[in-house]
Structure formats: structure tokens, C-alpha cells
N, C-alpha and C positions, 0 to 999 in steps of 0.2 A: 777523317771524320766527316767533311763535307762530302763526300762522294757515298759515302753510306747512310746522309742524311738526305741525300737529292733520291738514293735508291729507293728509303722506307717511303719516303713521300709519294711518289712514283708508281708504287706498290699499293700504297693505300688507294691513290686516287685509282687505280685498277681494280680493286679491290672494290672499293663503293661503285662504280661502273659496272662489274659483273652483279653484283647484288640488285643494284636497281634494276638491272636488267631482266631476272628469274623474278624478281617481285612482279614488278608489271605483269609480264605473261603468266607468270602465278595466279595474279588477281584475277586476269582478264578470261580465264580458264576456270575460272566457279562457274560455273551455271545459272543464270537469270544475270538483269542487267540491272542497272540504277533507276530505271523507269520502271520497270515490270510491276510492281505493286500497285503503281496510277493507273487502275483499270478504268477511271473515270474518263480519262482522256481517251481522245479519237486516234487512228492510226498515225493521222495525219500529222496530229501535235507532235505526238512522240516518233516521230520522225525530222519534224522540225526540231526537237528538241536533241535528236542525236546528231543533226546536223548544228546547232547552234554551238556545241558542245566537243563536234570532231569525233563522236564516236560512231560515225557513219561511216570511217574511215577505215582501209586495213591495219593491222595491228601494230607493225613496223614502220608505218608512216604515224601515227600515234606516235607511239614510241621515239621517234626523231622530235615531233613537236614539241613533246612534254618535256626530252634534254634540254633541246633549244630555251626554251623558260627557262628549266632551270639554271643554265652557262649566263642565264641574264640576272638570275635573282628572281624570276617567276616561277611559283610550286604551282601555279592555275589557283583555280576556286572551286568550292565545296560545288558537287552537283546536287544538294540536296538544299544547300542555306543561301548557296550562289555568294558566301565570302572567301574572300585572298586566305589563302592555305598560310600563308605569313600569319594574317592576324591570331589564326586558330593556334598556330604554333604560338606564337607572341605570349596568349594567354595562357596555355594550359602546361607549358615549361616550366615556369615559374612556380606551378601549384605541385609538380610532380619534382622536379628541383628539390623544393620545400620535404616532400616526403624520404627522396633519396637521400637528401642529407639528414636529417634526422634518425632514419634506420643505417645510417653507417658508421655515425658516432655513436649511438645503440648498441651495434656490433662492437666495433674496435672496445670500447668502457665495457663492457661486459664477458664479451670472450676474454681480455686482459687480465678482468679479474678472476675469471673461472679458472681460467691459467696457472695461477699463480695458487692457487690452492690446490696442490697436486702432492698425492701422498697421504690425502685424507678421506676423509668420511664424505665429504662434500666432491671430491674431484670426481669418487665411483658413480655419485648420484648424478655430478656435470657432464660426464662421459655416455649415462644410462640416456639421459636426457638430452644431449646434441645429435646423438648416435638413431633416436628417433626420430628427430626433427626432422635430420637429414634425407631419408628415408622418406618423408611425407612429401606431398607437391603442396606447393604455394596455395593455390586452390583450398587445399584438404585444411590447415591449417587458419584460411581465413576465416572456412565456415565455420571451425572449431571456437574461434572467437566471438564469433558473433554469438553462435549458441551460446554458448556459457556469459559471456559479459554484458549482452542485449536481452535475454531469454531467460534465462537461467537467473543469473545475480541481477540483473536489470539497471545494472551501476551504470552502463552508459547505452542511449538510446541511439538505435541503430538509424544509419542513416542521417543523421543529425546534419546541423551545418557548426554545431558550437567547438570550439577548441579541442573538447576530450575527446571528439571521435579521431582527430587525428592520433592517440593512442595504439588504438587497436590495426588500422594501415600501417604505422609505424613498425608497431609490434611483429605482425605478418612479416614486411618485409625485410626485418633484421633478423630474424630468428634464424631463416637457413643460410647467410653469412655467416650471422653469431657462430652456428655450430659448426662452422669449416674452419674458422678465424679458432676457436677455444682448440682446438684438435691440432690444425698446425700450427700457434701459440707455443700449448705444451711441447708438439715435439720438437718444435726450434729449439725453447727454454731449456728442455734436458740437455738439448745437444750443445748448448753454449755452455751451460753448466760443468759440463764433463768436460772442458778447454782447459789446456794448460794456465792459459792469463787467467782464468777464475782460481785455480791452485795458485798460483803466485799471490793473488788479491788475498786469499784467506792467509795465507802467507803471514803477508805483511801487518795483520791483523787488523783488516775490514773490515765492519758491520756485515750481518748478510744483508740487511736492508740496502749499502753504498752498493754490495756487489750484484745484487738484484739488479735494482733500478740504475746503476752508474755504467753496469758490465754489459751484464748479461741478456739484460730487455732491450738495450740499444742493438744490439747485433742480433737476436731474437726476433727484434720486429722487423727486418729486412724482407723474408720472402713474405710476412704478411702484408707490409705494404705494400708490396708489388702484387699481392692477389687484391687488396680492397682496390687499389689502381684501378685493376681490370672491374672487377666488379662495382668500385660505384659509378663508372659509367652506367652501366646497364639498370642503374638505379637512378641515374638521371633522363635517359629518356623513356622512362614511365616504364610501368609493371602492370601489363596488359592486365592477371588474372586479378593481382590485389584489388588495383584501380575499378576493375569491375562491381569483382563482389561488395566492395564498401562503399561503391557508386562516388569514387573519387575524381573529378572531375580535369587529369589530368592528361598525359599524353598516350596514356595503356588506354586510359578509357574512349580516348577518342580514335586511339586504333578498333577498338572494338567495334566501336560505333560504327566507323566507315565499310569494315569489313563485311558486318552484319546489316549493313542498308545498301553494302554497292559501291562507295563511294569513294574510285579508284582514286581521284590525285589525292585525298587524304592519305 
């Protein structure tokens, strides 16, 4: 067990070394730089300012300085705000945090219950309805929000700072879980259902309600917890498209940000 614990670790840390690696030069490979839009400045500044900054530097020697910070706990600083990439993370975790967990207990409470109405009028309409979701991108779906509950019904004002806008971010980002979560839900539930120990349970003359929720949800929920595992990660460090479109002021949003100003150590 400990030799296959030192292996994943080991893996991992090779893992986020290769990635930061293709990032950077990913980044560093768009076209135009962090200054380019200060056409107000002279050459001169914006050269002081590449050298103030290290990007006057070849790519690979970059590349070494920016590790070196980080092996210390140093991300650098915004080229743009000139603040610790710490602080920006510090803040806007927390706000995106907030989202992810919210759209994951969304999912989990809801695909549950869609689950479990199977065999009926409602399961075709929950199947017609995930089966869509699915299918749409994050994007397509936000803006479907806004339209209709900003535009449309006007029940919540878009953009807002007050409580209810967190609704419709929410919403976006639980919805294409939801419908992975209702879909493999049901087909665990059938498949547990059809077990021997659930014929013994009725057997012995269980409730379906005990054999439900005592049996068959318990062993049910196994591969989906291990899919929301992976997935609310990816819900905790921020949902570049939702965060955009709802102008959420989390950690998608300020990948956004950085990417569309330049603004490599973010």
C-alpha cells in the first residue's frame, strides 16, 4: 500500500510538472504580449517594463524562474494589478468554492431524485431532459438562463451582486453533472436492484422504501461518488465559461481575465 502511495504521488507531481510545462509555452505562444495595448508608452518603458518583469528573457530561462517561485510558495504577481498571484487566488477560491459546492449538492439531490422515479411518466421526461442537457455546452446553457430568467421573466436581474443571482451560476453548473449523475444513478439502481441480496431483502419481507434507501442506494451510489469525486474538483477551481458569462467573480473568471489581457503568471 505504501509503495503504491509514494508511486500516485510521484505521478501526480509529474503530472502537474508536465502540465505547467505545455501551459506556459501555450500561453507564451498567443500572439501579442502583456504590454502591447499601452501604446501610450515609449519603447523604452516597455522595455523597462519587460525587463522589470523577466520577459525580456528566453522562454526556458522564464520557465526555470517562474518553478523556482513556485518550489518556494511564489506564483509572481499580476502584470497588469502588480498583486501576489497568492492574494488573487486567496480571494477568488473561496467565491468559486462557494459555487462548486453548491452546483454539486444540486446535482447529487436532484439526479437522486430523478433516479428513483424510473418506470414512470416522469423518468421519460427526466431521460428526454438530461439527454439534452448533455449534449448542450456550458456556454449554450448559461446564456439560455439569462435569456429567459433576466429577459424573458425578469425574476432575477442579471449581473446582480444580491443572493439570487447565485441561482442561475448554480443552476448552469449543476445541470450537465445533474444529467451524467440521473443516467448513471439509474443504471447503477437497476443493476443493484436485479442482485440477489435485494431478492433475499424482499424475501424476508422489507419495505421497498428499507430496500431502497438501506440496499440498493448504498451500493448504487458507489460509481457515482467516485464520478462527483472527480468532477467536483473541476468545480472547485472555477468554471472558466459559467464564471464568465454571469460575470462571477471567481477563479474561471480570472483565468479568463488573464488570458484575454496577457497576463501569464495568473
Amino acid at each position: 500500500m505504501g509503495k503504491y502511495i509514494v508511486k500516485r504521488v510521484i505521478l501526480a507531481i509529474f503530472t502537474i510538472f508536465i502540465i505547467s510545462l505545455i501551459t506556459f509555452f501555450a500561453m507564451n505562444a498567443i500572439p501579442g504580449g502583456p504590454f502591447n495595448s499601452e501604446k501610450a508608452k515609449s519603447p523604452a518603458v516597455m522595455k523597462e517594463l519587460e525587463a522589470r518583469y523577466g520577459l525580456d528573457q528566453p522562454l526556458i530561462v522564464q520557465y526555470k524562474n517562474y518553478m523556482a517561485g513556485v518550489l518556494h510558495g511564489d506564483f509572481g504577481v499580476s502584470l497588469k494589478t502588480d498583486r501576489p498571484i497568492s492574494d488573487i487566488i486567496g480571494e477568488s477560491f473561496p467565491i468559486s468554492a462557494k459555487l462548486g459546492l453548491l452546483a454539486a449538492l444540486t446535482a447529487i439531490v436532484l439526479g437522486s431524485i430523478a433516479a428513483l422515479m424510473r418506470n414512470r411518466w416522469p423518468d421519460r421526461v427526466i431521460v428526454f431532459f438530461v439527454t439534452l442537457i448533455t449534449s448542450m455546452p456550458s456556454f449554450v446553457i448559461a446564456t439560455l438562463l439569462l435569456y429567459f430568467f433576466c429577459i424573458k421573466l425578469g425574476v432575477v436581474q442579471a449581473f446582480s451582486s444580491g443572493s439570487n443571482m447565485v441561482l442561475l451560476p448554480v443552476l448552469s453548473l449543476s445541470l450537465s453533472p445533474m444529467a451524467y449523475i440521473t443516467r448513471l444513478t439509474k443504471t447503477s439502481m437497476l443493476d443493484a436492484l436485479g442482485q440477489d441480496y435485494i431478492r433475499t431483502a424482499k424475501a424476508k419481507g422489507l419495505s421497498n422504501r428499507a430496500i431502497i434507501i438501506k440496499h440498493a442506494l448504498k451500493n448504487a451510489l458507489i460509481p457515482v461518488v467516485t464520478y462527483i469525486g472527480v468532477d467536483f474538483g473541476g468545480m472547485l477551481s472555477g468554471a472558466i465559461l459559467t464564471e464568465t458569462v454571469f460575470n462571477w467573480p471567481g477563479i474561471g473568471f480570472e483565468v479568463y481575465r488573464a488570458i484575454s489581457m496577457r497576463d501569464w503568471p495568473i
